[in-house]
N, C-alpha and C positions, 0 to 999 in steps of 0.2 A: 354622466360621470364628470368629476370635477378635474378640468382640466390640470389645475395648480398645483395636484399629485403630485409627489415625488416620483421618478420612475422609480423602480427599481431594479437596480441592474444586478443580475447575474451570469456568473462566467463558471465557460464548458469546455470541454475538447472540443477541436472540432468532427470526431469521429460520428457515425451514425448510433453508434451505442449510443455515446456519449448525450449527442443530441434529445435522444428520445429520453432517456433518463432524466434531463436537464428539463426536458417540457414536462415529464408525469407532474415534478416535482411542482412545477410551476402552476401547472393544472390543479393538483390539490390543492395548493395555497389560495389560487384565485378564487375554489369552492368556498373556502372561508373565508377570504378577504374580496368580496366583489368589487371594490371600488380602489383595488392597486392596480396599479402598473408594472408590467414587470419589460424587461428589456434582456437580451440574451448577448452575450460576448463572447464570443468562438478565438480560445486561441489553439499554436500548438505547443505540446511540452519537448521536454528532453526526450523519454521515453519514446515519443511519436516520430521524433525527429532522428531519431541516430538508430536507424536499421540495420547497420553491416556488421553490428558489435551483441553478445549476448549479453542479454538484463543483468547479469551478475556482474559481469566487465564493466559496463559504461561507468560506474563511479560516482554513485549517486543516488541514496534513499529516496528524496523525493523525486525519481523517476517522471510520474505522471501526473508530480502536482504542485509544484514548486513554481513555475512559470503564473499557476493560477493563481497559487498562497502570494504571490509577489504583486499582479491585480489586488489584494485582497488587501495589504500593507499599504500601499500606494494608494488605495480610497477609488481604481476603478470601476471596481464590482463593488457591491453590496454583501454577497454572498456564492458559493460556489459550491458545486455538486460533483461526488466524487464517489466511482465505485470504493467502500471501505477497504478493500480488499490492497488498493495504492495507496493506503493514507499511512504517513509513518506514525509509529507510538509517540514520537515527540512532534509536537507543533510548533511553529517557529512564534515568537515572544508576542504575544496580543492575541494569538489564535484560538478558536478552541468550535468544538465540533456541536453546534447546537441542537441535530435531531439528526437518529439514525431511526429509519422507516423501517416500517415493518418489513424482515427478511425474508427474499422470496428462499426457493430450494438453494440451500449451499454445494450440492456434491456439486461432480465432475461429468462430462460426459462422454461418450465415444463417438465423433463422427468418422462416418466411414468414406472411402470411396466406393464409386459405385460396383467398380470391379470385385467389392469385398462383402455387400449386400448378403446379410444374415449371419458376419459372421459375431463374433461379442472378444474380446481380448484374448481369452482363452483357449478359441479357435481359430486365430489368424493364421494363416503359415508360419511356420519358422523362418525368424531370419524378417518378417514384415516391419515395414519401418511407419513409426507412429511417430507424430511430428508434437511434439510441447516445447517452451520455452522458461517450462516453472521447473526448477532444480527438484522440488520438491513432489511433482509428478515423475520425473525422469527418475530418481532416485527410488519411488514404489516400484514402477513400471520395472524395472530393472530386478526388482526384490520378489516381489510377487509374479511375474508373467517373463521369466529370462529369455525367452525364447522369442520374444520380441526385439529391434532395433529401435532406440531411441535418438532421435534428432533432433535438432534446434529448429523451431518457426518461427520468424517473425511476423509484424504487424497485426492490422487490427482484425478484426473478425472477420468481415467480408474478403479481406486481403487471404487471410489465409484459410478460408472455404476455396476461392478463386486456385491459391496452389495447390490443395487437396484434388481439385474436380480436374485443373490443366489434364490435355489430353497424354503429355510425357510425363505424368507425376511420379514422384519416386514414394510419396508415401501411400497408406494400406488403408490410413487414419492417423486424425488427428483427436487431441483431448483438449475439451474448453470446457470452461463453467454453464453449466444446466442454467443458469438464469440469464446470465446472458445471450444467448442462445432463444428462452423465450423473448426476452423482451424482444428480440427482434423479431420475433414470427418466423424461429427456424424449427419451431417442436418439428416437424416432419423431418430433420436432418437427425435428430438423437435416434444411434443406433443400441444404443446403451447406458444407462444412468448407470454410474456405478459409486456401490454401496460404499459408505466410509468403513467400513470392515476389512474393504480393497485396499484404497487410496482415501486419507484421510483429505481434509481440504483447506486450504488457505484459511489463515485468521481474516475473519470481515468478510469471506467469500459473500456473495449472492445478499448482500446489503448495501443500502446506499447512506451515503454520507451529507449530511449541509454543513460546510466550516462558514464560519461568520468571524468579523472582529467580536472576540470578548467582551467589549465594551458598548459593542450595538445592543442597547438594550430593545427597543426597537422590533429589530429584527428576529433576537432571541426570541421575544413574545410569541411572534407567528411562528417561529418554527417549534416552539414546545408542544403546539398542534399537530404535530408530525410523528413526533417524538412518540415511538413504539419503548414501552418500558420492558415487556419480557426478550427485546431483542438486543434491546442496551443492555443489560445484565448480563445474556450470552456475549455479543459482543467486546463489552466491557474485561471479560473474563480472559477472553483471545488475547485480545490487546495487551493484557496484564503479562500474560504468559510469554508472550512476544518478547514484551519490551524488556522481561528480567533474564530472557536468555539474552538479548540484542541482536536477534536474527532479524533479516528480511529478505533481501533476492538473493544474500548472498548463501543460505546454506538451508538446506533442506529441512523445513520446519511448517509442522502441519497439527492439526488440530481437529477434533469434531467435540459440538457439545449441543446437549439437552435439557431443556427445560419444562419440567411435567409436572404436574398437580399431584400431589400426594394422595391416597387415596382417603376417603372420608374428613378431609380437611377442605374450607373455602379456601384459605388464605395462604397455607405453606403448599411451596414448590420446592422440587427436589432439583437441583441445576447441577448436571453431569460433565466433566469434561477429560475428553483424553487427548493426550499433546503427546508428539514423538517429534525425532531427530533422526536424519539418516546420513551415512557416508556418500559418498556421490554416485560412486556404485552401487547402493545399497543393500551390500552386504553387511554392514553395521545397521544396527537398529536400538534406539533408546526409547524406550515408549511404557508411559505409565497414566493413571485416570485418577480422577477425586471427585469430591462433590460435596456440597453443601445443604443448608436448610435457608431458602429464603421467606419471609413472611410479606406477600405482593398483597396492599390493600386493593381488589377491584376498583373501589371507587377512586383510585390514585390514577386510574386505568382510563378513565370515562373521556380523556382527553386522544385518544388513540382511535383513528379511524379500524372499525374493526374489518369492515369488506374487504377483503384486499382485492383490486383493481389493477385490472391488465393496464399496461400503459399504455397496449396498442389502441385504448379506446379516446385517446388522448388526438385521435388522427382521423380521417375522415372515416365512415362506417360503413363506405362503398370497397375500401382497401380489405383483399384477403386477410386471413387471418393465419393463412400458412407460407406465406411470402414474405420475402425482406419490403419492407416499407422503405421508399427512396422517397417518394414525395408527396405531393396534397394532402400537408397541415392544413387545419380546421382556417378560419379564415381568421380568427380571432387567436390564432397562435402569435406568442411574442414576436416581435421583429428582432432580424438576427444580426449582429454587427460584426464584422471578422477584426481580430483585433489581432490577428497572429503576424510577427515579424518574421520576414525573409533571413532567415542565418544559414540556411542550406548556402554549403558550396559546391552543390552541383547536383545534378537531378536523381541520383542513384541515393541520395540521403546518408551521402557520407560526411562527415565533419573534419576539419583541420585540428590541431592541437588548440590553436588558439580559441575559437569557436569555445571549442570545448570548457577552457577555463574559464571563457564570458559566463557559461551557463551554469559552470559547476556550485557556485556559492561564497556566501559569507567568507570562510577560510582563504578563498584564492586570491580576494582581496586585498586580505592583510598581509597578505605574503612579497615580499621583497623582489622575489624572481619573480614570480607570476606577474606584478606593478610592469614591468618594463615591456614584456608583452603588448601592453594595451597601445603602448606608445609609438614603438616601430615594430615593424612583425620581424625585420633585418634581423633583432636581437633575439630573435625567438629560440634558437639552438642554445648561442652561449646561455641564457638565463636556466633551461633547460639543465645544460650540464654542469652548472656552477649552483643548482640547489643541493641542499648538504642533504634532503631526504630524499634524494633520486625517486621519485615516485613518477610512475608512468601517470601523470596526469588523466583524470577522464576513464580510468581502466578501471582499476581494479581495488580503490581503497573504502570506496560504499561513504565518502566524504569522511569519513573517521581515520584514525590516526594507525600508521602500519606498521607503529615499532608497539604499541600497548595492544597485547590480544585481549578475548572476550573475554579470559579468564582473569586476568590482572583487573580490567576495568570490573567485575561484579564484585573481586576483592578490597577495591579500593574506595566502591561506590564509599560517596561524600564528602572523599578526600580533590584538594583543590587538583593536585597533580598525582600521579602514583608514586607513591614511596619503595614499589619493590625495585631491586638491582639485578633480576632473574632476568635470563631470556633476550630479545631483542630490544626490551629498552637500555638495554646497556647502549645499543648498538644507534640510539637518537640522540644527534647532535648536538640539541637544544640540550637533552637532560647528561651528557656527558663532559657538554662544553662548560658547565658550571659549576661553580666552586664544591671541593667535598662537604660543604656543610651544608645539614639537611634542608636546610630549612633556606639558607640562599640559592640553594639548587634550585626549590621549589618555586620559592618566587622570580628565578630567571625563567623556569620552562613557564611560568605562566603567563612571564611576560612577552615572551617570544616566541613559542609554539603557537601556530595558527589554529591547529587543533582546539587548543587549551582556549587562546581568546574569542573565537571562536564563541562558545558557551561562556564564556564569563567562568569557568572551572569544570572543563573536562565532559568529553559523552555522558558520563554518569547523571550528572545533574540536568533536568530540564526547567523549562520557565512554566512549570503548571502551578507557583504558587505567587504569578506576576498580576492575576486580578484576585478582586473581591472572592469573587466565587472558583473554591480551588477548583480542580478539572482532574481527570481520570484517567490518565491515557489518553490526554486529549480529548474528553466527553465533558461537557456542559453539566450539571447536575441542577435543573432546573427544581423551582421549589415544591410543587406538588410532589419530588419524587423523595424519599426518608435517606438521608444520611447514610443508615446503617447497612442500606441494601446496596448500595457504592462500594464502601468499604467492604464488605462480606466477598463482593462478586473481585476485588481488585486484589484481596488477598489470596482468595483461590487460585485464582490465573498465579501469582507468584509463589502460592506454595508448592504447585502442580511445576513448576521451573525449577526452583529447590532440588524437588523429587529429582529430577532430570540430571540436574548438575551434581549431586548426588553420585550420579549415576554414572560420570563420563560425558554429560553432554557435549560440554564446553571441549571438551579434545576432541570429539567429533567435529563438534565445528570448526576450533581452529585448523583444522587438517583439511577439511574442503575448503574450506577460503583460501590455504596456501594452494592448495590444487587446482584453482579457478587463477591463482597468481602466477599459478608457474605454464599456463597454458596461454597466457597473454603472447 
């Protein structure tokens, strides 16, 4: 091997999920590329990091991948791997997702405790408490099975198998994703796969992600070798749907979709999806399906490992195959580099306010109160109480703006700022501090809303038309793949949102976001 390689570095959580996902990937790449390097960089995120808060609270879309996306900016990684399921619809300006691998199972599962062996959701006792921390599970669970309690669990997988099995546990059972779950070698713990007829499942569930620089051509190449085409169209589709509601931890938004051959056709696939919305209780429910014709050349396909490959085979062959895998990687597994900063203040994984705003983003930046933070923490209250948009920092705004709801911003998509006078933007400083004329109004909120500069003009707009090659929700559209099956699969997912909103989605949502605000 020629020493003068380039490594190539990629960056992971440093979770055990995380890790083994990190190596499959790696492991594939190396079947095709036998003469790279690859090098592994373990950090931690937001998400990992701040336990004592629910995922809707903490204040921040990229949850579990902004820390990496920020390696990826900065030129320490190469590349980064990422359950899809964390990935926001929008990528932050250079980024874009160069192969989504072939999808393992997306449902959900039931683990149980052992005190509750054989029973399935619809047999627990009354009153058993089942632990998730996806809104969008709690809010089925709630819908379909009332007779159950639902609770908040943190951390990562192993973490909260560990709370389930404690010998004082309070809960019956817990719900994780079926793939995850494999890849670790828990199949013996699913006591229940359950049907998306049940509980539909996260957009991206049970797929993995490679974000790269856009500009890495490079890197692009080897990864278009990855690149699963009938799981980027479904995916693709999710994403779309996602991103024209603007849902993610913060409101209960769920998805299943299919992709099937048509009958006596080679080449058209019939691609199904149904997308719903729930109250938080989920007695609301907005839920509708569509589907299209798409026309998949096979031989567009010829680049897509069709085997699909346990990951656990990526590790020694002596390791069970129904046990969590802790250690003895193959000997030729990447070397690992931890590359994670100590921000914790103190061993429970709780955060200060200040903390919090180092990590929240771009916005807190530009912001005038937040500046003075970084300087003396002494100032930390007056700045605090002297912001004119009182925002509980780090809680509960999902980094977007709390005086424009979901519904104003899909109204105003393309506009630099929102022109309506309805509702709480009356009630934003920025847009009420400036002159009645419309159009000076507009250009002060965009000159001083952190929100607004932020994006260069507003949530609505993202940076997917910043390279050469436009991007899809964040998806690479590499060249063997046709145009028009992009666009087909991206307007579905939007028209399928449409439907929704339509429909009252948007007041559903904005009603749980305030209800996630008012429990702060």
């Amino acid at each position: 091997m020629n020493d003068n390689v380039k490594v190539i570095r990629v960056g992971s959580r440093k979770s055990e999920l995380a890790l083994i996902q990190t190596k499959y990937v790696i492991s594939s790449l190396q079947k095709l590329f036998p003469t790279e390097k690859f090098e592994i960089h373990t950090m931690t995120t937001m998400g990992d990091r701040v336990l004592n808060i629910s995922l809707p609270k903490i204040g921040e879309k990229a949850l579990f991948t902004k820390d990496l996306e920020d390696a990826l900016t900065n030129g320490s990684v190469d590349f980064v791997v990422h359950s899809l399921k964390d990935l926001p619809t929008c990528l932050p300006a250079g980024m874009a997702i160069g192969a989504v691998l072939e999808r393992e199972d997306p449902r959900d599962a039931l683990v149980l405790n052992k005190k509750f062996e054989g029973k399935t959701l619809a047999t627990l006792p009354e009153g058993s408490i089942v632990g998730t921390s996806s809104l969008r599970r709690g809010a089925q669970l709630a819908r379909c099975y009332p007779h159950l309690v639902v609770q908040d669990i943190r951390g990562n997988l192993n973490t909260r198998l560990a709370k389930l099995d404690a010998d004082n546990s309070k809960f019956a059972g817990i719900i994780l994703a079926q793939a995850g779950l494999v890849r670790m070698g828990w199949e013996e713990r699913i006591s229940q796969t359950i049907d998306p007829t049940d509980i539909l499942y996260a957009v991206g569930q049970g797929a993995l992600a490679v974000e790269c620089r856009a500009s890495d051509t490079r890197i692009l190449k080897m990864l278009q070798k990855l690149a699963c085409l009938e799981t980027q169209c479904k995916i693709l589709t999710e994403r779309s749907f996602l991103k024209t509601l603007g849902g993610g931890c913060s409101a209960p938004v769920a998805v299943h979709t299919n992709l099937e051959r048509r009958n006596g056709s080679d080449d058209d696939y019939e691609l199904n999806i149904t997308g719903a919305v729930w109250s938080l209780d989920g007695k609301i429910e907005i839920q509708s399906n569509t589907n299209c014709i798409l026309e998949l050349d096979d031989n567009a396909n010829e680049v897509i490992p069709r085997k699909r490959c346990r990951m656990m085979e990526i590790w020694d062959q002596d390791e069970s195959p129904t046990k969590p895998i802790r250690t003895s990687p193959k000997a030729d597994s990447p070397p690992i580099v931890d590359d994670s900063k100590a921000t914790s203040s103190n061993s429970t994984g709780k955060f200060d306010i200040e903390a919090l705003i180092n990590i929240h983003g771009e916005a807190f930046k530009k912001c005038p109160y937040s500046e003075a933070l970084n300087e003396n923490k002494q100032h930390l209250k007056p700045s605090v109480r002297d912001c004119p948009l009182h925002i509980p920092v780090g809680q509960d705004v999902m980094g977007e703006c709390p005086y424009v709801d979901t519904n104003q911003k899909v109204l105003s998509v393309g506009e630099m700022t929102p022109t309506l006078t309805e509702g709480n933007i009356a009630k934003c400083p920025f847009f009420s501090s400036a002159k009645e004329d419309t159009v000076a109004r507009s250009e002060t909120v965009a000159q001083k809303c952190p929100f607004v500069c932020e994006l260069g003009g507003g949530d609505s707009k993202d940076t997917e038309t910043s390279t050469d090659q436009p991007l899809y929700c964040g998806l690479y559209r590499h060249e063997c793949y046709r145009l028009d099956i992009f666009e087909k699969c991206e307007a579905l997912g939007k028209s399928l949102a449409t439907s929704l909103i339509e429909n009252g989605a948007l007041k559903v949502m904005s009603k749980a976001q305030l209800e996630i605000r008012q429990k702060i």
